[in-house]
C-alpha positions as CSV (number, residue, x, y, z in Angstrom):
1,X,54.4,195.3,71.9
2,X,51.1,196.9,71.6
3,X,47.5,196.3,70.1
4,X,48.7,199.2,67.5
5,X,51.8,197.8,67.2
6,X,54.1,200.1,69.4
7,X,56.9,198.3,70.7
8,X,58.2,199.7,74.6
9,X,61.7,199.3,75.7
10,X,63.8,200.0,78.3
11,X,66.7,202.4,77.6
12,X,69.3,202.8,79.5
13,X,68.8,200.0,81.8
14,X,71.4,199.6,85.0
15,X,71.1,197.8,88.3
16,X,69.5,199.5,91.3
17,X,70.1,196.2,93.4
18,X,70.4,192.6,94.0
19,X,66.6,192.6,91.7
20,X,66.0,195.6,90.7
21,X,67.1,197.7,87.5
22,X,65.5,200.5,86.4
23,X,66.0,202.4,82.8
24,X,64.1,205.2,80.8
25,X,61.1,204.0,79.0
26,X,60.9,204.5,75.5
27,X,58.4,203.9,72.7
28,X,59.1,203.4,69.1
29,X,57.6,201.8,66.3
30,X,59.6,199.3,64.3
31,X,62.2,200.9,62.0
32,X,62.3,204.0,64.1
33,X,64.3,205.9,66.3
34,X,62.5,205.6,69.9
35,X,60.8,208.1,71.7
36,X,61.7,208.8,75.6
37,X,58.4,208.8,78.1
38,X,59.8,208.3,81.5
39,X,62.5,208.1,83.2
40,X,63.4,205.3,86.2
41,X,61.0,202.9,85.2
42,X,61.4,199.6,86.5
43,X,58.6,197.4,84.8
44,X,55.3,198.3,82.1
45,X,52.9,196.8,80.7
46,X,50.2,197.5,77.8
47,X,47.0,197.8,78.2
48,X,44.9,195.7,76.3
49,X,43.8,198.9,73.7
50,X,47.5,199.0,73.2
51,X,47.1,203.3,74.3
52,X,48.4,203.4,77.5
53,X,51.1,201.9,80.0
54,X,51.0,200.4,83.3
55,X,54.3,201.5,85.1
56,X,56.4,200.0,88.2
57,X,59.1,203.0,89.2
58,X,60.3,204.3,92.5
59,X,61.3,207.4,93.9
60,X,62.3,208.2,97.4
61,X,59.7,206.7,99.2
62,X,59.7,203.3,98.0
63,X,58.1,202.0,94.8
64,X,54.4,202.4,93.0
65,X,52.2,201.5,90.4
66,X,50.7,204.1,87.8
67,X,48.0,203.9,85.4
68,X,47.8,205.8,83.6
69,X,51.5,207.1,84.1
70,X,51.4,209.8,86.8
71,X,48.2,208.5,88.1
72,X,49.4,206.2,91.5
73,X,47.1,203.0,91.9
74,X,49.0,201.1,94.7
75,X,52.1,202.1,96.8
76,X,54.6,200.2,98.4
77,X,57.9,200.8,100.8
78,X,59.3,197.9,99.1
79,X,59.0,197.1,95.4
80,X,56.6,196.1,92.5
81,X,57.2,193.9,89.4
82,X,55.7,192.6,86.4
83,X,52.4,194.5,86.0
84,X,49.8,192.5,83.8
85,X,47.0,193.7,82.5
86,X,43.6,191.6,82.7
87,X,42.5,190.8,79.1
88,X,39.4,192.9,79.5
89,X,41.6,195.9,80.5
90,X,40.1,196.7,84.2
91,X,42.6,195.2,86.3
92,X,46.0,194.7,86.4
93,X,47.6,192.2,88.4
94,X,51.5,192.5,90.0
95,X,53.9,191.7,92.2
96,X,54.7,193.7,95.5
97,X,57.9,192.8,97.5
98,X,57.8,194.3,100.7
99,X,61.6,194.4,101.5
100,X,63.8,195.7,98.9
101,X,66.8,193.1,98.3
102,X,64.4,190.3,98.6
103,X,62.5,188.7,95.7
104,X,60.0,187.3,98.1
105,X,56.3,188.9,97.3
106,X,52.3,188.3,96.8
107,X,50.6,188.7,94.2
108,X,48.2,192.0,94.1
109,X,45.2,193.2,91.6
């Protein structure tokens, strides 16, 4: 849920593999019908002025980070998870896995 009170959810959702699931993210406020953004999206996160989403998706050349979406900020042949945003809003912190089917990883910022 965001600052403003916009809640993001995963639509869709299905299993890519053994870790992984991906899904169309939607945004909706509470009591309405929500609103696609982006397809295979595997993890997002608010940022802290609730305006804008951090996103984990992957296409054919592995898996990167985008903030905001369409913008890349890290790229990976493997995969990334769980995006956090720093409270102050100027990093975000992650997880990259280097081989896909393995939940193994470090965390980035």
């Amino acid at each position: 849920m965001s600052a403003s009170g916009q809640i993001a959810v995963l639509l869709n959702r299905r299993l890519v593999r053994g870790y992984v699931q991906t899904g169309t993210l939607a945004v909706t406020q509470e009591g309405q019908t929500p609103r696609e953004l982006l397809h295979d999206v595997n993890w997002a996160d608010w940022s802290p002025d609730g305006k804008a989403l951090a996103v984990a998706r992957e296409d054919s050349g592995g898996a990167r980070l985008e903030f905001p979406i369409d913008t890349v900020l890290f790229r990976t042949s493997g995969w990334i998870s769980e995006p956090r945003f720093a409270p102050g809003g100027t990093t975000i912190a992650f997880i990259v896995h280097p081989v896909n089917n393995d939940d193994q990883g470090y965390v980035a910022v």
